[in-house]
PDB file of N, CA, C and O in Angstrom:
ATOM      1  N   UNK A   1     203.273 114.404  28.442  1.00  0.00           N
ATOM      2  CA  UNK A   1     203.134 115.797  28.769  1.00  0.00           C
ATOM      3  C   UNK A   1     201.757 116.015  29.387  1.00  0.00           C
ATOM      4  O   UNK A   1     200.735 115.534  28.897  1.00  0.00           O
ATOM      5  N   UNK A   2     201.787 116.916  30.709  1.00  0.00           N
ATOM      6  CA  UNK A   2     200.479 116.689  31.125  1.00  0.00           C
ATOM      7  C   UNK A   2     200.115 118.280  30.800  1.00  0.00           C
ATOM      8  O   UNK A   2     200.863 119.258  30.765  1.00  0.00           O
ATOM      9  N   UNK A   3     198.692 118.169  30.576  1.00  0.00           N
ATOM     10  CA  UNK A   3     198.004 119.458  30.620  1.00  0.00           C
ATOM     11  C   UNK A   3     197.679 120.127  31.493  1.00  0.00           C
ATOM     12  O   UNK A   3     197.417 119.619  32.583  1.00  0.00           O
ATOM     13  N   UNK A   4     197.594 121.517  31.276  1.00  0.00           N
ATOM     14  CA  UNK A   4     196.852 122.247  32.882  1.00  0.00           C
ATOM     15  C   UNK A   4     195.696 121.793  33.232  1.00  0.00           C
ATOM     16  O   UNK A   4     195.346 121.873  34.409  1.00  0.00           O
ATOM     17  N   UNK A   5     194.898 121.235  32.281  1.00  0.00           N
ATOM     18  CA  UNK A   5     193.638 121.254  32.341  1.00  0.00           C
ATOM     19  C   UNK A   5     193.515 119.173  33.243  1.00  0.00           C
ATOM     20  O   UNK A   5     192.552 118.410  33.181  1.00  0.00           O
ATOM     21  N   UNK A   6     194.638 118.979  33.813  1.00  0.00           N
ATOM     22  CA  UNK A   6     194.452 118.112  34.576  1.00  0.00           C
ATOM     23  C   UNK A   6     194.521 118.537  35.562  1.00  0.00           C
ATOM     24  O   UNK A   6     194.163 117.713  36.404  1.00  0.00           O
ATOM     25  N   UNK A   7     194.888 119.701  36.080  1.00  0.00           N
ATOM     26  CA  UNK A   7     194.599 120.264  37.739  1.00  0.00           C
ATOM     27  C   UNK A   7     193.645 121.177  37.674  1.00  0.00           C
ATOM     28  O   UNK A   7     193.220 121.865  36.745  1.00  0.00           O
ATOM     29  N   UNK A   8     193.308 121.065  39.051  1.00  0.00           N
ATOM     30  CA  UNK A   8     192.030 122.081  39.212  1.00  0.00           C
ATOM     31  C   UNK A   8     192.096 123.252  38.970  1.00  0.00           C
ATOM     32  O   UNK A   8     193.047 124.011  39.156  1.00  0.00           O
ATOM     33  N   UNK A   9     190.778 123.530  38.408  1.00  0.00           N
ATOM     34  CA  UNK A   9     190.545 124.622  37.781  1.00  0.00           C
ATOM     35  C   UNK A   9     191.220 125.289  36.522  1.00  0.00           C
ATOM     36  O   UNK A   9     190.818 126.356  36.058  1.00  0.00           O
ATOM     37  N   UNK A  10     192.394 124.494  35.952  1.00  0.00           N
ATOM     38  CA  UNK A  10     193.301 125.355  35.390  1.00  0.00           C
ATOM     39  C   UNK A  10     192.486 125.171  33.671  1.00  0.00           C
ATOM     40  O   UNK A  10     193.010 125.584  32.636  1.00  0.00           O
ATOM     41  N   UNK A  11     191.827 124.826  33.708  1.00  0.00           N
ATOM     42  CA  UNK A  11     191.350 124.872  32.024  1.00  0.00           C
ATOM     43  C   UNK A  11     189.945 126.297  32.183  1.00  0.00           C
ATOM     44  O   UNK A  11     189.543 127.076  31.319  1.00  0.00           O
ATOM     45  N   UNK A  12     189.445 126.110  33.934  1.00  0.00           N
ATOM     46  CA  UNK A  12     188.999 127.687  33.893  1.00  0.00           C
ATOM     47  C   UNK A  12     189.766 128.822  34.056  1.00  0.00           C
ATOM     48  O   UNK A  12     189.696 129.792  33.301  1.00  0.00           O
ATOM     49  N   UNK A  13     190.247 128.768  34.688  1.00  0.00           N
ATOM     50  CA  UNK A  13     191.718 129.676  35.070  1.00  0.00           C
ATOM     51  C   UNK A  13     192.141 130.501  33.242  1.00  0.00           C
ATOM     52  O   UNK A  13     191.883 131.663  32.925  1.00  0.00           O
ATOM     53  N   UNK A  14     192.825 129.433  32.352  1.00  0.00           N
ATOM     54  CA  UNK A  14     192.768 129.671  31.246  1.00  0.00           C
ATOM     55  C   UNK A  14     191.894 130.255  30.048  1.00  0.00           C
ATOM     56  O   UNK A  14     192.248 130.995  29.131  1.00  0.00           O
ATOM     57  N   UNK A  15     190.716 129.731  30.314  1.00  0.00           N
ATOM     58  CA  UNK A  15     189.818 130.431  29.833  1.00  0.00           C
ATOM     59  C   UNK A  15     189.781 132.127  30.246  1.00  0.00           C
ATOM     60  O   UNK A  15     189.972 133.033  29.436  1.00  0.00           O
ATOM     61  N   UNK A  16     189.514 132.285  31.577  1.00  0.00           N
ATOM     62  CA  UNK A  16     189.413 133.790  31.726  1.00  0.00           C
ATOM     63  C   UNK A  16     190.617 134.598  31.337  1.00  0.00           C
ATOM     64  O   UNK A  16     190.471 135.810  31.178  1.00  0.00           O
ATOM     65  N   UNK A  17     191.696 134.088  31.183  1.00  0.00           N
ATOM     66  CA  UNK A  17     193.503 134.908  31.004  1.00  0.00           C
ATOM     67  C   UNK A  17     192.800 134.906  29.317  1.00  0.00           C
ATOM     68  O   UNK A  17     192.549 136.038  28.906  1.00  0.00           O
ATOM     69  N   UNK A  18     192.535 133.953  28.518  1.00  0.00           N
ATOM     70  CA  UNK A  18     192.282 133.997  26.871  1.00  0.00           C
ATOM     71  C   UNK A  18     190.829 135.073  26.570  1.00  0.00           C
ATOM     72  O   UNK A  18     190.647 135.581  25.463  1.00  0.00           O
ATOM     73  N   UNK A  19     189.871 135.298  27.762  1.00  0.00           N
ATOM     74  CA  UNK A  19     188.852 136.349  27.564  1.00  0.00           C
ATOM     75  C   UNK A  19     189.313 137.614  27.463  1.00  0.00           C
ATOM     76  O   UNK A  19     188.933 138.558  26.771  1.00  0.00           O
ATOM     77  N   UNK A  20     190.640 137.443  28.663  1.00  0.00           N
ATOM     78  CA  UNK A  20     191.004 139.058  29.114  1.00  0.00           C
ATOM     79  C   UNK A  20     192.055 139.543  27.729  1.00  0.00           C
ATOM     80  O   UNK A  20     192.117 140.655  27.203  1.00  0.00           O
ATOM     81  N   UNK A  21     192.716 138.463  27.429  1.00  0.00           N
ATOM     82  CA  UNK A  21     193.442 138.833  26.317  1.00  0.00           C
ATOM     83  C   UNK A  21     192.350 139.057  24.981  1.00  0.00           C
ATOM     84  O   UNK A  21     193.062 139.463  24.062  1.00  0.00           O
ATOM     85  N   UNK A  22     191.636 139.008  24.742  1.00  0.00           N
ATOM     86  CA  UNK A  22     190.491 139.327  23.804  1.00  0.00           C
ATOM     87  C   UNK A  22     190.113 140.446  24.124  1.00  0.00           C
ATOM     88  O   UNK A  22     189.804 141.084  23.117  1.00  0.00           O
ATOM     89  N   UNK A  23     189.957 141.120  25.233  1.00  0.00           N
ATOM     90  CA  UNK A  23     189.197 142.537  25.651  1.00  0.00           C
ATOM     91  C   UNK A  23     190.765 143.268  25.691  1.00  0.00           C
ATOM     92  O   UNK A  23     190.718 144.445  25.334  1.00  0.00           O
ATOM     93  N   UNK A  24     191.754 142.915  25.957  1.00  0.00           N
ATOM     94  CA  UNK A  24     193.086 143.419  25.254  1.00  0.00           C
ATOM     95  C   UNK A  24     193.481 143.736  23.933  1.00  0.00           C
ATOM     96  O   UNK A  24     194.049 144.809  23.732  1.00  0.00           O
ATOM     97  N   UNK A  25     193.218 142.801  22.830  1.00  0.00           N
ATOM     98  CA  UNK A  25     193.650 143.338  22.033  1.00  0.00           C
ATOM     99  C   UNK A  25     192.324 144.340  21.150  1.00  0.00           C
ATOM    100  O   UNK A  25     192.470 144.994  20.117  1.00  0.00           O
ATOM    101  N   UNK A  26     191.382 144.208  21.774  1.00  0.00           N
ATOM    102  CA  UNK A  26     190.168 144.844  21.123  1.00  0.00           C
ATOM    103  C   UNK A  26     190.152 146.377  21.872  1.00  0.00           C
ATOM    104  O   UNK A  26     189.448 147.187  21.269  1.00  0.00           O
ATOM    105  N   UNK A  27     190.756 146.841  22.973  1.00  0.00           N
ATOM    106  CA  UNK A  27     190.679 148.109  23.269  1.00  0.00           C
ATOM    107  C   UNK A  27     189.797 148.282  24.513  1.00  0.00           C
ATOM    108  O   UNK A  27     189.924 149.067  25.453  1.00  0.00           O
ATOM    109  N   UNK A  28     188.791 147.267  24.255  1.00  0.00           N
ATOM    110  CA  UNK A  28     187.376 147.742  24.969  1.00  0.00           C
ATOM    111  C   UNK A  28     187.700 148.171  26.547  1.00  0.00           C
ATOM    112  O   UNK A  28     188.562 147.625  27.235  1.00  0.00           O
ATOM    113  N   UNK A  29     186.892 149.188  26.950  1.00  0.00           N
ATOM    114  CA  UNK A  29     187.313 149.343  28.477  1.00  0.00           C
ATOM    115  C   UNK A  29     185.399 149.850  28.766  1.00  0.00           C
ATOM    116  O   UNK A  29     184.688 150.458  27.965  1.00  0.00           O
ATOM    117  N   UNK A  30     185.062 149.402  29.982  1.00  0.00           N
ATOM    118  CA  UNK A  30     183.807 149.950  30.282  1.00  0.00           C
ATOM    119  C   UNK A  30     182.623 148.837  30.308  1.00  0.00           C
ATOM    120  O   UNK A  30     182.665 147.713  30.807  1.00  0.00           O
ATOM    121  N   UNK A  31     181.537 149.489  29.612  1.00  0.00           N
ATOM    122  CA  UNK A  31     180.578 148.689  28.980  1.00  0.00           C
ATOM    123  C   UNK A  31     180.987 147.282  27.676  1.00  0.00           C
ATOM    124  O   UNK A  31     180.582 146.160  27.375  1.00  0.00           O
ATOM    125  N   UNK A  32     181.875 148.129  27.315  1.00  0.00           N
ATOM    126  CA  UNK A  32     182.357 147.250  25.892  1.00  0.00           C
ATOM    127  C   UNK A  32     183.028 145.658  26.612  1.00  0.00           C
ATOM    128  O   UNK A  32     182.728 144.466  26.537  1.00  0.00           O
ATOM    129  N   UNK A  33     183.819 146.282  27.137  1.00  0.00           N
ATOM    130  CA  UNK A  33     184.471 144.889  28.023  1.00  0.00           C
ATOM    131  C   UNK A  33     182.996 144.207  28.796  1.00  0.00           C
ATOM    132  O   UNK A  33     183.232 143.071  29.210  1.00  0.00           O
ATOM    133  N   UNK A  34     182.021 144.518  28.978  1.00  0.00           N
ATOM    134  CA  UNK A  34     181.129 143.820  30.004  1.00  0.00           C
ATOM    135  C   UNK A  34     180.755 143.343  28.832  1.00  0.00           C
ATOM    136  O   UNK A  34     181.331 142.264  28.697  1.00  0.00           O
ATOM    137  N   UNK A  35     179.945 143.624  27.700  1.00  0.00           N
ATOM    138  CA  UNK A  35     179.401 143.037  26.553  1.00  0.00           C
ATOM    139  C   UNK A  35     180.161 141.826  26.138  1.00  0.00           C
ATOM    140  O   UNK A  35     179.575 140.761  25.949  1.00  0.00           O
ATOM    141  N   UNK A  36     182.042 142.014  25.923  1.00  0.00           N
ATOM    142  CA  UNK A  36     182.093 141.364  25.835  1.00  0.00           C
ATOM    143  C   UNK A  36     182.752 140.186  25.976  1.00  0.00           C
ATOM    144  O   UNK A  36     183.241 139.405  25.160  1.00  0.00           O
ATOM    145  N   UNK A  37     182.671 140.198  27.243  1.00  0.00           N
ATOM    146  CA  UNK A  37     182.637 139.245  28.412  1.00  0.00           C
ATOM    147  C   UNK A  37     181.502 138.521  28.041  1.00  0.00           C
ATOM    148  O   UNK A  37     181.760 137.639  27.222  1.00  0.00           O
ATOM    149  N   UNK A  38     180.482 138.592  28.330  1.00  0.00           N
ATOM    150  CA  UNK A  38     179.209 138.172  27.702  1.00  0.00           C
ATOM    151  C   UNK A  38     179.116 137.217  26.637  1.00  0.00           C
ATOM    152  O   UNK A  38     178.775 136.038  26.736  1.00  0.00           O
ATOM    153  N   UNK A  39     179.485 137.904  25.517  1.00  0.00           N
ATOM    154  CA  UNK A  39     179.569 137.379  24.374  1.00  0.00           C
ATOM    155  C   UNK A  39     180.573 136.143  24.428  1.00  0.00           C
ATOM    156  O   UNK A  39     180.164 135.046  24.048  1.00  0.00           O
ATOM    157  N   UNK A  40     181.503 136.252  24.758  1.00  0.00           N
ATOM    158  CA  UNK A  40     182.610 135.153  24.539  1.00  0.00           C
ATOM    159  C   UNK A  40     182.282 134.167  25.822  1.00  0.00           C
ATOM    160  O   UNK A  40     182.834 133.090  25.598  1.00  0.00           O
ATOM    161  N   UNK A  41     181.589 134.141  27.077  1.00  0.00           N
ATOM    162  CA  UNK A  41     181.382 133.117  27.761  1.00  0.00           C
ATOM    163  C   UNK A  41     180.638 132.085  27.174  1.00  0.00           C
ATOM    164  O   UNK A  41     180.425 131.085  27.860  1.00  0.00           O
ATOM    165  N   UNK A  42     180.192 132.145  26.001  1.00  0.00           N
ATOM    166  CA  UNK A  42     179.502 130.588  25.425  1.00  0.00           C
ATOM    167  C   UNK A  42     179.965 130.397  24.596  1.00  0.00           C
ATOM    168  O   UNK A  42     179.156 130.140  23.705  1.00  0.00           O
ATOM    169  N   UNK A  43     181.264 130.348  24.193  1.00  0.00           N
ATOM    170  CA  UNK A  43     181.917 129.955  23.218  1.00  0.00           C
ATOM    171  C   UNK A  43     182.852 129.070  23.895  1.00  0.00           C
ATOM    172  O   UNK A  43     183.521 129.399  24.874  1.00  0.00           O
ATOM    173  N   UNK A  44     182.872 127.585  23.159  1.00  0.00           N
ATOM    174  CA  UNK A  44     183.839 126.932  23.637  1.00  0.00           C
ATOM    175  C   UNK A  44     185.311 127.215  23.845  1.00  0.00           C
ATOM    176  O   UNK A  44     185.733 128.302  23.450  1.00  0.00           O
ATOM    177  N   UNK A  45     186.204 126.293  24.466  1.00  0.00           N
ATOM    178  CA  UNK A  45     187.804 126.729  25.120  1.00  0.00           C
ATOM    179  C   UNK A  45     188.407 126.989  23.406  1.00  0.00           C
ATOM    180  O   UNK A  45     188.692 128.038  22.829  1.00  0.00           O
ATOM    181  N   UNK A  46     188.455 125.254  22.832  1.00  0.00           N
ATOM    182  CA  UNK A  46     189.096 125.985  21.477  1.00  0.00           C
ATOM    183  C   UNK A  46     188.667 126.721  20.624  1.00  0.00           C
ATOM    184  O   UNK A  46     189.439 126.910  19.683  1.00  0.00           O
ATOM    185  N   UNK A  47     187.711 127.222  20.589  1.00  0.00           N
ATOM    186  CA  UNK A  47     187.049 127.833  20.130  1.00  0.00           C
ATOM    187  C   UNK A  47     187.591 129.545  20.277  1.00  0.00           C
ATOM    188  O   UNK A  47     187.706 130.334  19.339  1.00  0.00           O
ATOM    189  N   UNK A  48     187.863 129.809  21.703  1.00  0.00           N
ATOM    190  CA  UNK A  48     188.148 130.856  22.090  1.00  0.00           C
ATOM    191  C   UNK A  48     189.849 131.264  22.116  1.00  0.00           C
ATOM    192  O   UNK A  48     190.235 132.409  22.351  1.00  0.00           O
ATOM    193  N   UNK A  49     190.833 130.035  21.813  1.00  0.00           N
ATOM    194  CA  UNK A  49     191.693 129.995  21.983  1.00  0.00           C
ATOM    195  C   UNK A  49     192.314 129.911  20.021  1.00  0.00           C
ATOM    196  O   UNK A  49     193.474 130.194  19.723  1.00  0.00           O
ATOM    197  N   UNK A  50     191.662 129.645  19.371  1.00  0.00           N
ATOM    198  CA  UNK A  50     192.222 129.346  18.440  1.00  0.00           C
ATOM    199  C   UNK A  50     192.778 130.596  17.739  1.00  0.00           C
ATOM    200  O   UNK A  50     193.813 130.495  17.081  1.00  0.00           O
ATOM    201  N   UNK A  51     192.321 131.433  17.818  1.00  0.00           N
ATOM    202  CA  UNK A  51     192.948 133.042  16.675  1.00  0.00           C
ATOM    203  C   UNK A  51     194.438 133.187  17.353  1.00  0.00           C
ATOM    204  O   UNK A  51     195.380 133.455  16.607  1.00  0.00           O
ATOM    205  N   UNK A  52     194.709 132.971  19.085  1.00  0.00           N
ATOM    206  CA  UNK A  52     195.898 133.013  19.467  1.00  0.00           C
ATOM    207  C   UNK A  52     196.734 131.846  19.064  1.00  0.00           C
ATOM    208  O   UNK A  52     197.837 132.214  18.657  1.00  0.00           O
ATOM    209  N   UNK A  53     196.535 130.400  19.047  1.00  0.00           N
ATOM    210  CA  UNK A  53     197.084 129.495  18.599  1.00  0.00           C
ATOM    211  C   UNK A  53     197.459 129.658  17.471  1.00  0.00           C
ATOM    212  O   UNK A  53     198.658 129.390  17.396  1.00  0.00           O
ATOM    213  N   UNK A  54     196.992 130.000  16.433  1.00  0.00           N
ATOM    214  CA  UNK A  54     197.211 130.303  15.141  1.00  0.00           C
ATOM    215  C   UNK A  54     198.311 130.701  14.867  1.00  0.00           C
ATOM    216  O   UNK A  54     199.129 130.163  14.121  1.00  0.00           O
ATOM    217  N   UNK A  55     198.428 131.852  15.561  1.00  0.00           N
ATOM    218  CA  UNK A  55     199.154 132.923  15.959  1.00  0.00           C
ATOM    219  C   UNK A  55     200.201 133.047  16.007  1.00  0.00           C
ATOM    220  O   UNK A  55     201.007 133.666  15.311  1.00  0.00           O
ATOM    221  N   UNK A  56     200.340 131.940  17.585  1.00  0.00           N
ATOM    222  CA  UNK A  56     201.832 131.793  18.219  1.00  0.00           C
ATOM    223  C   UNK A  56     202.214 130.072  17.051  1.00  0.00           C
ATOM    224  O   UNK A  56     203.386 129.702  16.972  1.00  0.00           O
ATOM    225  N   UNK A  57     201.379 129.470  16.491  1.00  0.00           N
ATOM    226  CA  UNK A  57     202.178 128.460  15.579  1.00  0.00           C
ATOM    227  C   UNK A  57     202.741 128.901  14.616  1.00  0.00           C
ATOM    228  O   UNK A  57     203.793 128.346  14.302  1.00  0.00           O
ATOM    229  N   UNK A  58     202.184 130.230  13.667  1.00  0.00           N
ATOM    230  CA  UNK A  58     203.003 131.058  12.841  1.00  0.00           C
ATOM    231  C   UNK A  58     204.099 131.617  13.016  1.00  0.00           C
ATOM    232  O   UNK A  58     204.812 131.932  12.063  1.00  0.00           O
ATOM    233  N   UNK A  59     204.396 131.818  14.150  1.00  0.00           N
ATOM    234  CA  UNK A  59     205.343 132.337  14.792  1.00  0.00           C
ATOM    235  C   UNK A  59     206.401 130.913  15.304  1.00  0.00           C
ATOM    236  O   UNK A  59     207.601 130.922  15.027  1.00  0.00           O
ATOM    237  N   UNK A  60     206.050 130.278  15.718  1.00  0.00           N
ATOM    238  CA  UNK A  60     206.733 129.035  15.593  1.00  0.00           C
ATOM    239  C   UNK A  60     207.447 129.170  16.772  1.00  0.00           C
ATOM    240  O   UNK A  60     208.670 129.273  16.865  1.00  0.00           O
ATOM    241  N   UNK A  61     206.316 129.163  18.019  1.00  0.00           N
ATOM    242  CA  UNK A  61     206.419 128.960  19.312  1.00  0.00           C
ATOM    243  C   UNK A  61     206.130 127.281  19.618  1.00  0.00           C
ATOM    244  O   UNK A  61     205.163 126.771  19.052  1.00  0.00           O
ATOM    245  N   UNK A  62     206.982 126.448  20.515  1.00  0.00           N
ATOM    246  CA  UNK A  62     207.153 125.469  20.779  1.00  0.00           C
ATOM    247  C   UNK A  62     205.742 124.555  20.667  1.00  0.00           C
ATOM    248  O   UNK A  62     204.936 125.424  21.000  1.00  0.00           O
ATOM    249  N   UNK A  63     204.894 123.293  20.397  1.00  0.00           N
ATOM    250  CA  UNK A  63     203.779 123.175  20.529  1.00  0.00           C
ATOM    251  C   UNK A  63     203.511 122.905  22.238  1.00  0.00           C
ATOM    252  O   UNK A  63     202.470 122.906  22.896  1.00  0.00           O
ATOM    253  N   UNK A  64     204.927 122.680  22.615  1.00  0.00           N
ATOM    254  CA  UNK A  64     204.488 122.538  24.776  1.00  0.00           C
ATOM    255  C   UNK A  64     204.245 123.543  25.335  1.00  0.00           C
ATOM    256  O   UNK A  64     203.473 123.522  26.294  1.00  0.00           O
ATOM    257  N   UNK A  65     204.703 124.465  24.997  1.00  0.00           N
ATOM    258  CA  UNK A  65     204.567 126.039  25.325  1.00  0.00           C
ATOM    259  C   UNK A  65     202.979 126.256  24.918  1.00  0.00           C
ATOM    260  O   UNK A  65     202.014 126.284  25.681  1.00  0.00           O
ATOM    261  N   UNK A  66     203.007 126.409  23.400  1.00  0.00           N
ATOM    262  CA  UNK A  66     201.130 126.892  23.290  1.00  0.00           C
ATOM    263  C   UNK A  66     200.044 126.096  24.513  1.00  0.00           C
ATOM    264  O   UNK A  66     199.071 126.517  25.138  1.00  0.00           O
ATOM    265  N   UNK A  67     200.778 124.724  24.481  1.00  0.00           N
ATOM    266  CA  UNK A  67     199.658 123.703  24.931  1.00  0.00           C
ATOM    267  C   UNK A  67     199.263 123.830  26.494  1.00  0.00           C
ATOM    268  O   UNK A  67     198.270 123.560  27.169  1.00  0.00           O
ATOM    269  N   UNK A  68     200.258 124.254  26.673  1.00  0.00           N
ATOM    270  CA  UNK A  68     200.449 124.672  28.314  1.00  0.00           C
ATOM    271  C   UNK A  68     199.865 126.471  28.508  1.00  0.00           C
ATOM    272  O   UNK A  68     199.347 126.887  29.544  1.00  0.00           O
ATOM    273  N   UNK A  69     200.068 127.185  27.459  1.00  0.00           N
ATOM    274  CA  UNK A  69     199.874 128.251  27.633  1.00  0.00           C
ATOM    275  C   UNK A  69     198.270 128.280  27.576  1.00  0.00           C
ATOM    276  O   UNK A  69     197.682 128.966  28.413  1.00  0.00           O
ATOM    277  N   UNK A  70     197.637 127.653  26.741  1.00  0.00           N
ATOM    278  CA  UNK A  70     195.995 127.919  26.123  1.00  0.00           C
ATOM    279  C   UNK A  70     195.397 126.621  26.974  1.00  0.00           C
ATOM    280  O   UNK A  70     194.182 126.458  26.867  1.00  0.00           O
ATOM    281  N   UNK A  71     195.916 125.954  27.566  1.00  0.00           N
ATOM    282  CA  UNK A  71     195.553 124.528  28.499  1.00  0.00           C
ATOM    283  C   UNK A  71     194.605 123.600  27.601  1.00  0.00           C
ATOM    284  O   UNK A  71     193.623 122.948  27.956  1.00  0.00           O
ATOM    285  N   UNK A  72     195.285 123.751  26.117  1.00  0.00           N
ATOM    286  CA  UNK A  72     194.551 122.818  25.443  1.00  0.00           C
ATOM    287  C   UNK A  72     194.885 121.452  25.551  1.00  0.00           C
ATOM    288  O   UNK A  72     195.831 121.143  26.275  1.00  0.00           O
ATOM    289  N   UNK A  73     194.272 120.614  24.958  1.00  0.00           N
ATOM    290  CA  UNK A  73     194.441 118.843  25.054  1.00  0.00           C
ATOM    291  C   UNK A  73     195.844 118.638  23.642  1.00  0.00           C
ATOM    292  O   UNK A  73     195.889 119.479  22.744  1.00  0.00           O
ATOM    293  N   UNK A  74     196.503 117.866  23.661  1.00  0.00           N
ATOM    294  CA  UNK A  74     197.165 117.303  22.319  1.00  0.00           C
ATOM    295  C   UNK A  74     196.294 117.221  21.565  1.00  0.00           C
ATOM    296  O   UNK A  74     196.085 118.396  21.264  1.00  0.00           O
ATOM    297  N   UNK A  75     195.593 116.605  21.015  1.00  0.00           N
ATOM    298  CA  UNK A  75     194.424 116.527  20.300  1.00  0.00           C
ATOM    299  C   UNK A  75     193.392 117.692  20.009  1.00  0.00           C
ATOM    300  O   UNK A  75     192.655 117.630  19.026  1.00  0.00           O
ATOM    301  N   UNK A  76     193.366 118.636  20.792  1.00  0.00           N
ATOM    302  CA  UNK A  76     192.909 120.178  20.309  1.00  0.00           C
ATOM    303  C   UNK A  76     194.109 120.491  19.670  1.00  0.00           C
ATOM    304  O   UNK A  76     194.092 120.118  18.497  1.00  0.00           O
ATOM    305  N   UNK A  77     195.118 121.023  20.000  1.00  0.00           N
ATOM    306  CA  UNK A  77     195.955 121.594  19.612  1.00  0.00           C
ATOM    307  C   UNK A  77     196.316 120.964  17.718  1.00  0.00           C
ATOM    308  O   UNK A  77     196.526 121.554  16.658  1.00  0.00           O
ATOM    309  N   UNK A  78     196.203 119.197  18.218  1.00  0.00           N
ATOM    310  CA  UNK A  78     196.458 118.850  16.391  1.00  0.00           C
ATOM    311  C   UNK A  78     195.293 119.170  15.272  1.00  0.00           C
ATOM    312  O   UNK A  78     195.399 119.311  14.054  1.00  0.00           O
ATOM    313  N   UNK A  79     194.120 119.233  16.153  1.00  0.00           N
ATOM    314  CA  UNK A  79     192.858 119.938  15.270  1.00  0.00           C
ATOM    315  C   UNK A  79     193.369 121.430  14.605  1.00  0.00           C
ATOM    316  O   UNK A  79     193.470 121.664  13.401  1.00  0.00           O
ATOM    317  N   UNK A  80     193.584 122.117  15.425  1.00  0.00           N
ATOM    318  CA  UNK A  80     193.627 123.266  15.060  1.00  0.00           C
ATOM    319  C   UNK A  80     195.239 123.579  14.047  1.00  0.00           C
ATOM    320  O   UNK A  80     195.450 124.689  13.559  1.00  0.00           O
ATOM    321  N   UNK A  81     196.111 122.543  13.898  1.00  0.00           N
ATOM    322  CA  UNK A  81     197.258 122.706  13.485  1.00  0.00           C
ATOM    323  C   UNK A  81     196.906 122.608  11.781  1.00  0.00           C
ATOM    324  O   UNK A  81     197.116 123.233  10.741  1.00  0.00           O
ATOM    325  N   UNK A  82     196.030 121.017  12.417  1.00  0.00           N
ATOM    326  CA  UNK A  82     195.666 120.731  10.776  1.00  0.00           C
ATOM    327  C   UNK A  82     195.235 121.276   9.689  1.00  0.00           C
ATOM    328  O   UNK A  82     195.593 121.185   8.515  1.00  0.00           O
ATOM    329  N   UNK A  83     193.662 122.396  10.717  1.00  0.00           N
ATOM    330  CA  UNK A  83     193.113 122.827  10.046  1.00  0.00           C
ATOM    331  C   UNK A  83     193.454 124.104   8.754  1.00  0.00           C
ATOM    332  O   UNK A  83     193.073 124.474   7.643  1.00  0.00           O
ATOM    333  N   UNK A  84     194.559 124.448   9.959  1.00  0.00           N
ATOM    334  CA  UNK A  84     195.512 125.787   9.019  1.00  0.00           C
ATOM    335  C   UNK A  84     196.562 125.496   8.391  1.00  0.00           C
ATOM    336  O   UNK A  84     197.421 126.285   7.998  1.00  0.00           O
ATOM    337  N   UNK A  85     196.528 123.961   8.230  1.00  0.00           N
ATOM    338  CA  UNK A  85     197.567 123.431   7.194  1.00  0.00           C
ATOM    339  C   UNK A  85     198.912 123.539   7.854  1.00  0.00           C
ATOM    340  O   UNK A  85     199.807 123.966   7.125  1.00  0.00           O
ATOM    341  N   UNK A  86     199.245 123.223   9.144  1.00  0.00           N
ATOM    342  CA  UNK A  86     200.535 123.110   9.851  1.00  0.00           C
ATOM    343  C   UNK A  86     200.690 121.685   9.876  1.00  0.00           C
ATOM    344  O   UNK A  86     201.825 121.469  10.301  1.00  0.00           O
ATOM    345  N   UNK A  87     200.184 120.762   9.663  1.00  0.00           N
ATOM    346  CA  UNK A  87     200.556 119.689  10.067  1.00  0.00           C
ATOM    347  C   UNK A  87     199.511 118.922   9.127  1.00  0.00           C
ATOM    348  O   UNK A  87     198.377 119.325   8.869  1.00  0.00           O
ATOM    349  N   UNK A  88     200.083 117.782   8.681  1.00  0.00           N
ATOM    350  CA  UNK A  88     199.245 117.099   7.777  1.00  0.00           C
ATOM    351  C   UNK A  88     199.079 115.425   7.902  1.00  0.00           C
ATOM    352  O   UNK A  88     199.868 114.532   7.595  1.00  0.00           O
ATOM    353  N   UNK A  89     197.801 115.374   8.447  1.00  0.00           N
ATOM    354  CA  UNK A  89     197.292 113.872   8.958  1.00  0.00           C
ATOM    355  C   UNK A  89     198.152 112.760   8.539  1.00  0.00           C
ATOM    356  O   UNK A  89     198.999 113.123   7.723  1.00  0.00           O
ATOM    357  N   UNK A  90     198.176 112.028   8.722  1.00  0.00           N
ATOM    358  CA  UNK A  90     198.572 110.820   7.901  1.00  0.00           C
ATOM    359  C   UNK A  90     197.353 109.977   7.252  1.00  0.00           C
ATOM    360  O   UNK A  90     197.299 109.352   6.192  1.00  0.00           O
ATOM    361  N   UNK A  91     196.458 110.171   8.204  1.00  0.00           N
ATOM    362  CA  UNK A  91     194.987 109.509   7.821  1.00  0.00           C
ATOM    363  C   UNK A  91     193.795 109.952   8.304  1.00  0.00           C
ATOM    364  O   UNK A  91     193.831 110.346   9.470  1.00  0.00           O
ATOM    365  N   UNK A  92     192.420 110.016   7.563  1.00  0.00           N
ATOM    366  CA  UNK A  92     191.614 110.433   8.383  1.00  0.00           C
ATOM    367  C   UNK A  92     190.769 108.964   8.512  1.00  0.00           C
ATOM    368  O   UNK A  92     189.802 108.872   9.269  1.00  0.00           O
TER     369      UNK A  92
END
């Protein structure tokens, strides 16, 4: 399965659709959205992607779908599965 984030641009591309959806569900319009825009540009991809991942795995949306949707790596995506107890290592 290939990621977006093997063609150009698409892991930036993604990033800004996961900012705008953050200034979406927060309301902000104006100044608020410029702030925080701001704020969330130094925060890493999974980092910025994970409250939605969470999200759509609770919901028990496909993991090709999230992975493609948030242009995370397999390996982001199993970090973040683990961490919320969706999926359980075999080994560390």
């Amino acid at each position: 399965m290939k990621c977006c984030s093997q063609k150009n641009g698409g892991r930036d591309e993604a990033r800004q659709k996961v900012i705008q959806r953050w200034i979406e569900e927060s309301g902000a319009d104006g100044d608020c959205e410029t702030s925080i825009r701001n704020l969330l540009k130094d925060y890493p991809h999974k980092e910025l992607c994970r409250g939605f991942v969470v999200r759509d795995i609770r919901r028990g949306l496909d993991r090709g779908l999230i992975v493609e949707r948030y242009c995370l790596t397999l390996w982001e995506f199993r970090q973040i599965a683990i961490q919320i107890g969706h999926y359980r290592p075999i080994r560390f």
